[in-house]
C-alpha positions as CSV (number, residue, x, y, z in Angstrom):
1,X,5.6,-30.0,-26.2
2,X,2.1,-32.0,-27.0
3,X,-0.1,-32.2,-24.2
4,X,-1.4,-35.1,-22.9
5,X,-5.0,-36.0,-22.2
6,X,-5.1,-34.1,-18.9
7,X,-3.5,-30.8,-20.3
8,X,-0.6,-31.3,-17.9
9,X,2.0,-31.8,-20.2
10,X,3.2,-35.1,-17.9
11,X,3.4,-33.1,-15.6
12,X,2.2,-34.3,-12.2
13,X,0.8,-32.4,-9.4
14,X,2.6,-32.5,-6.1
15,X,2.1,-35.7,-3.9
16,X,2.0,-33.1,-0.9
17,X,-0.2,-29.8,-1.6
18,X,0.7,-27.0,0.9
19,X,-1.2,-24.0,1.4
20,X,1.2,-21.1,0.0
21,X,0.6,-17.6,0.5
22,X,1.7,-15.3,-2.3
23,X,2.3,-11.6,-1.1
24,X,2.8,-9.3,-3.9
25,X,2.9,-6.0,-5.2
26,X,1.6,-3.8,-1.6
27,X,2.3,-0.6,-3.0
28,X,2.9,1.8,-0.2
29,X,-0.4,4.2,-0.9
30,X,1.3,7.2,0.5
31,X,2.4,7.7,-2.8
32,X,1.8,7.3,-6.7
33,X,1.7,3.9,-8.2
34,X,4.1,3.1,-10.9
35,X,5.2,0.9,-13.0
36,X,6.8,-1.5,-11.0
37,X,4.0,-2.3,-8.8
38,X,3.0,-3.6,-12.0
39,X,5.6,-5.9,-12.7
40,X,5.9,-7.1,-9.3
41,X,1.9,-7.8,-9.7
42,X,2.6,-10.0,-12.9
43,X,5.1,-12.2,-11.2
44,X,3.2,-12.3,-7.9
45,X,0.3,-13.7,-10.2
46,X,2.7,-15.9,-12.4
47,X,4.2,-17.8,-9.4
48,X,0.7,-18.2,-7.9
49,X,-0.6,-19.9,-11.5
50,X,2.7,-22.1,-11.6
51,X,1.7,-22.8,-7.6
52,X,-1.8,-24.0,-8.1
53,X,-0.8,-25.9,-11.9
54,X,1.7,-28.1,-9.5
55,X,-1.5,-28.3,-6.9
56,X,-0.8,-26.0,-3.9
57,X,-3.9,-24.2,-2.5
58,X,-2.5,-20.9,-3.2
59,X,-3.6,-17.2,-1.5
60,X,-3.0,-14.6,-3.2
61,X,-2.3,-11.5,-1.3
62,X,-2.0,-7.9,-2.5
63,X,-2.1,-6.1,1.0
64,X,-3.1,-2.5,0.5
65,X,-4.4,0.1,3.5
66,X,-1.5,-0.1,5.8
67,X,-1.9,3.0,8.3
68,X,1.8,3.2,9.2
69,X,4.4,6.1,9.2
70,X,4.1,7.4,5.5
71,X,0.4,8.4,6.4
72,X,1.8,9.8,10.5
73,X,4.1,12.1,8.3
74,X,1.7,13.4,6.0
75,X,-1.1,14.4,8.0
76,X,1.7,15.8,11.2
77,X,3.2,17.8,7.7
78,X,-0.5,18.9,6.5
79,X,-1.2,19.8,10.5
80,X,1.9,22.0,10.1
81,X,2.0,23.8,6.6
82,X,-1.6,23.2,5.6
83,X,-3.7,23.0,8.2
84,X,-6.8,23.4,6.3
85,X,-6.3,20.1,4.2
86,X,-7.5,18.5,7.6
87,X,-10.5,20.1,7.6
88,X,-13.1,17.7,5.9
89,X,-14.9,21.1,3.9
90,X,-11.8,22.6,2.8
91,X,-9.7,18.8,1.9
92,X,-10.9,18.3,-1.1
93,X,-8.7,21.2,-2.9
94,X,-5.9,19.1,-2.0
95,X,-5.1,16.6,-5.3
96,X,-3.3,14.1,-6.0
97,X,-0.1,15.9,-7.4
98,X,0.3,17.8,-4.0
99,X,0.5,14.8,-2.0
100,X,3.3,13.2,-3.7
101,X,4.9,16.8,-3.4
102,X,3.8,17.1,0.5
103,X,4.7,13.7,1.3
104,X,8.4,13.9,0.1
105,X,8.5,17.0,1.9
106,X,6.7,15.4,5.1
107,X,9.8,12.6,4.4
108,X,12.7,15.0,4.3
109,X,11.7,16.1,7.6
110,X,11.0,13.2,9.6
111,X,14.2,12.2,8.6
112,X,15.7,15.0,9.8
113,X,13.7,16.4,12.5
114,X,13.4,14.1,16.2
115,X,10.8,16.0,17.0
116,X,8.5,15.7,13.8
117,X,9.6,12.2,13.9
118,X,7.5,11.5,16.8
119,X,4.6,13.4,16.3
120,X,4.5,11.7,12.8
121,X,4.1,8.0,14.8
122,X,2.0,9.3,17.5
123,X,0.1,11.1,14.5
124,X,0.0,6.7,13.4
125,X,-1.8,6.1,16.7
126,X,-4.5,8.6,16.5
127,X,-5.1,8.0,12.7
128,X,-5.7,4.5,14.2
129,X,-7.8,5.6,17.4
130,X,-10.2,7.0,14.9
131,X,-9.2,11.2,15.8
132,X,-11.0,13.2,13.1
133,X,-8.1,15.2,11.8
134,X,-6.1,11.8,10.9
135,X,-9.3,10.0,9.4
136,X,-10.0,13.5,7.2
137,X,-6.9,13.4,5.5
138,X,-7.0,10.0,5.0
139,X,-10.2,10.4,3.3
140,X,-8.3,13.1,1.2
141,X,-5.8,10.5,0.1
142,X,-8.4,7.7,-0.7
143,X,-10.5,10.5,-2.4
144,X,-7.1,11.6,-4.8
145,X,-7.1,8.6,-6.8
C-alpha cells in the first residue's frame, strides 16, 4: 500500500474521538513475571497505537501495586512459618525464589484453611492501615526484584 501525503494510507481519523482507556498487562506482583505479561503488554500497546492512528485520546494503563489478598496470604504465611521475614533487620535474607515458593504455600492454605483465610484479608487491611509487620514484608517483596 503507497501512502499518501499525510502517511495515513487514506485512512481517515474518526469523525468522533473518544477517550479510551487501555488496561493491560497488571501482573499480579505476588509472584514472578513471565512471559505472558509480556505478550499481553505488546497487544495492550498495539491496540493503543491502532487507537490513537484512528484518533482516540488513548490512556494507557499498566496498573501495578495492588495490595489485595495475594500480599494478606503472604505476610499471615511469613507471620506463621517465618516469622523473622517480618522483621525489617532480619527480611532481607528472604529472596526472590522463596517467595514464589512461600506464596504457593501461603495459597494452598487459604484455600483450604477458613481460618487463615481470614487472617490473610484482615492481614489486607493492616497492610493498608500502614501496621509495620505488613509494610516490612512488603518492602521485602519490592526489595526481591
Amino acid at each position: 500500500m503507497v501512502a499518501d501525503a499525510s502517511g495515513r494510507l487514506a485512512i481517515p481519523k474518526t469523525p468522533n474521538p473518544q477517550r479510551i482507556v487501555v488496561d493491560f498487562s497488571s501482573p499480579n506482583i505476588a509472584k514472578e513475571m513471565h512471559v505472558g505479561h509480556l505478550r499481553s503488554t505488546i497487544i495492550g500497546d498495539t491496540l493503543c497505537n491502532l487507537l490513537e492512528f484512528l484518533g482516540h485520546d488513548v490512556l494507557r494503563l499498566n496498573h501495578v501495586g495492588d495490595w489485595g489478598t495475594q500480599f494478606g496470604m503472604l505476610v499471615e504465611h511469613l507471620r506463621d512459618e517465618y516469622p523473622s521475614a517480618l522483621d525489617r533487620e532480619s527480611a532481607e535474607s528472604v529472596d526472590l525464589g522463596d517467595l514464589v515458593l512461600l506464596y504457593k504455600a501461603a495459597k494452598k492454605r487459604f484455600d483450604e484453611d477458613d481460618d487463615f483465610k481470614t487472617r490473610a484479608r484482615q492481614g489486607v487491611v493492616k497492610l493498608q492501615a500502614g501496621n509495620p509487620e505488613e509494610v516490612a514484608a512488603c518492602s521485602l517483596r519490592s526489595q526481591s526484584n
